[in-house]
C-alpha positions in Angstrom: 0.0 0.0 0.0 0.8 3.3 -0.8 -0.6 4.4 2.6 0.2 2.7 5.8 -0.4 2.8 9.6 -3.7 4.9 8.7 -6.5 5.6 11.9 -9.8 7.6 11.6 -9.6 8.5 15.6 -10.5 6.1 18.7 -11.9 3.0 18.7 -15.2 3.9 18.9 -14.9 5.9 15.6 -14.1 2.7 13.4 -15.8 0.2 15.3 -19.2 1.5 16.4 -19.3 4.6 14.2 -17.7 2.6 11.2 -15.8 5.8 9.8 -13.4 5.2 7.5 -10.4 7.1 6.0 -11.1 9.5 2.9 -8.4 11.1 1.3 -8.1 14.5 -0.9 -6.0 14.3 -3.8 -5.1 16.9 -6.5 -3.4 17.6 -8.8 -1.7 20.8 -11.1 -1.9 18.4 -14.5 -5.2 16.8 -14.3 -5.3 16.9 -18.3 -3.0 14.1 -18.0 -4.8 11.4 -16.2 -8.5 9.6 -17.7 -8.7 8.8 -13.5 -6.8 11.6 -11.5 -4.7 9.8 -8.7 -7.1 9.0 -5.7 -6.0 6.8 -2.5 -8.6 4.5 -1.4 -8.9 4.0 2.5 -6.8 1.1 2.6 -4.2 3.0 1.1 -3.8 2.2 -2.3 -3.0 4.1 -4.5 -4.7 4.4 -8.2 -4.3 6.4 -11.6 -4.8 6.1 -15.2 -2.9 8.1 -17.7 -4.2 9.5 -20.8 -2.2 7.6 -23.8 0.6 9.3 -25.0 0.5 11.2 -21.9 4.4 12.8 -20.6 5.1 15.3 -18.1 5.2 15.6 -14.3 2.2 16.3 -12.1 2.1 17.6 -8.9 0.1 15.9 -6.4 -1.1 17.2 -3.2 -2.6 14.9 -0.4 -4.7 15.6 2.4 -7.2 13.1 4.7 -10.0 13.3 6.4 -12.2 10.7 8.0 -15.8 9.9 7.3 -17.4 11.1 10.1 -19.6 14.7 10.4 -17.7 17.8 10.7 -14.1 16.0 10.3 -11.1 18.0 9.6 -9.2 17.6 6.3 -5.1 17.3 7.4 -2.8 18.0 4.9 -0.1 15.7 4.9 1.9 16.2 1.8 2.4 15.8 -1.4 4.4 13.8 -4.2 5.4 13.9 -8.0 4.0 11.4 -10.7 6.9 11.5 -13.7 5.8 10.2 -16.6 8.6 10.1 -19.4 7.9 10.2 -23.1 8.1 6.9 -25.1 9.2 7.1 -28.9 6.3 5.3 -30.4 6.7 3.4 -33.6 6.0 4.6 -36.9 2.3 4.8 -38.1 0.8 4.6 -41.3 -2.6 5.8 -42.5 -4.3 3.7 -45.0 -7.4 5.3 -45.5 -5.6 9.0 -45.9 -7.2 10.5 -49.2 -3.7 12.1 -50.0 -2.4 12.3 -53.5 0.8 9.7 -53.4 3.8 11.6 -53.7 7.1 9.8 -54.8 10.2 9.6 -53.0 13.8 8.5 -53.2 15.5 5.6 -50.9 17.2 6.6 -48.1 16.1 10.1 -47.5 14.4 11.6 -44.3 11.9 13.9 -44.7 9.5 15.9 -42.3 6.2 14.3 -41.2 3.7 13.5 -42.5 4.6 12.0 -46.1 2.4 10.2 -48.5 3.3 7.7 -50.7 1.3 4.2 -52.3 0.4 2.7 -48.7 -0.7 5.6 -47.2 0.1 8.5 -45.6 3.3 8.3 -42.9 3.3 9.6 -39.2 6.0 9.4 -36.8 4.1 8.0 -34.1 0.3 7.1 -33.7 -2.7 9.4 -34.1 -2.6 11.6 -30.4 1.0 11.2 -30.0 1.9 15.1 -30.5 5.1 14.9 -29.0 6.3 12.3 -32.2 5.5 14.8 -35.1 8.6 16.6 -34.6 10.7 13.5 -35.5 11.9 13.0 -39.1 10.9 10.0 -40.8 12.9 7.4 -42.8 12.4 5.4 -46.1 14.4 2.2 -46.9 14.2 0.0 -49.7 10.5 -0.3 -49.5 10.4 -2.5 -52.4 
């Protein structure tokens, strides 16, 4: 667990009252999560990153406990850094673009079109892979 050693208050708070821990995350790059980090009250902790997603988010953490009128404690707060990957090449066969010829062994900038398709250096959504050049190699 991400969490540990976590207590709501006395006895009677978890046992009789049956409060559990809630905790408050968030976060300066929410744009690059499809489920912003939470904690659950085990202490586990959970995200899911948008494809393609890079970058570092801030997260800050504070807790509370289910129970009326509770006070939220900060506790802290952490870094999620997510590197870039350099994502194959992707071609789009249904592109409507006119086929344009080109010579082995060149680089050119993305995208290019030629008789498969039309070239991109990564897949669609990767942004960060259309500043690459691409390469052609005895495609025959």
């Amino acid at each position: 667990n991400w969490a540990t050693a976590i207590s709501v208050g006395p006895v009677r708070e978890r046992t009789v009252e049956g409060q559990t821990a809630v905790f408050v995350l968030t976060s300066n790059a929410s744009a690059m999560f499809t489920q912003i980090p939470t904690v659950d009250s085990a202490g586990s902790l959970s995200f899911s990153l948008v494809p393609h997603a890079n970058g570092v988010a801030h997260v800050a953490v504070s807790i509370t406990d289910s129970g009326p009128n509770a006070p939220v404690v900060a506790l802290g707060s952490f870094h999620i850094h997510v590197l870039p990957i350099n994502d194959a090449p992707f071609v789009d066969r249904n592109s409507s673009n006119v086929p344009v010829p080109l010579h082995l062994n060149t680089s050119v900038t993305a995208p290019m079109a030629f008789q498969l398709g039309v070239a991109y250096p990564g897949p669609p959504g990767a942004n960060d892979e259309m500043s690459q050049a691409l390469s052609v190699r005895n495609c025959s």
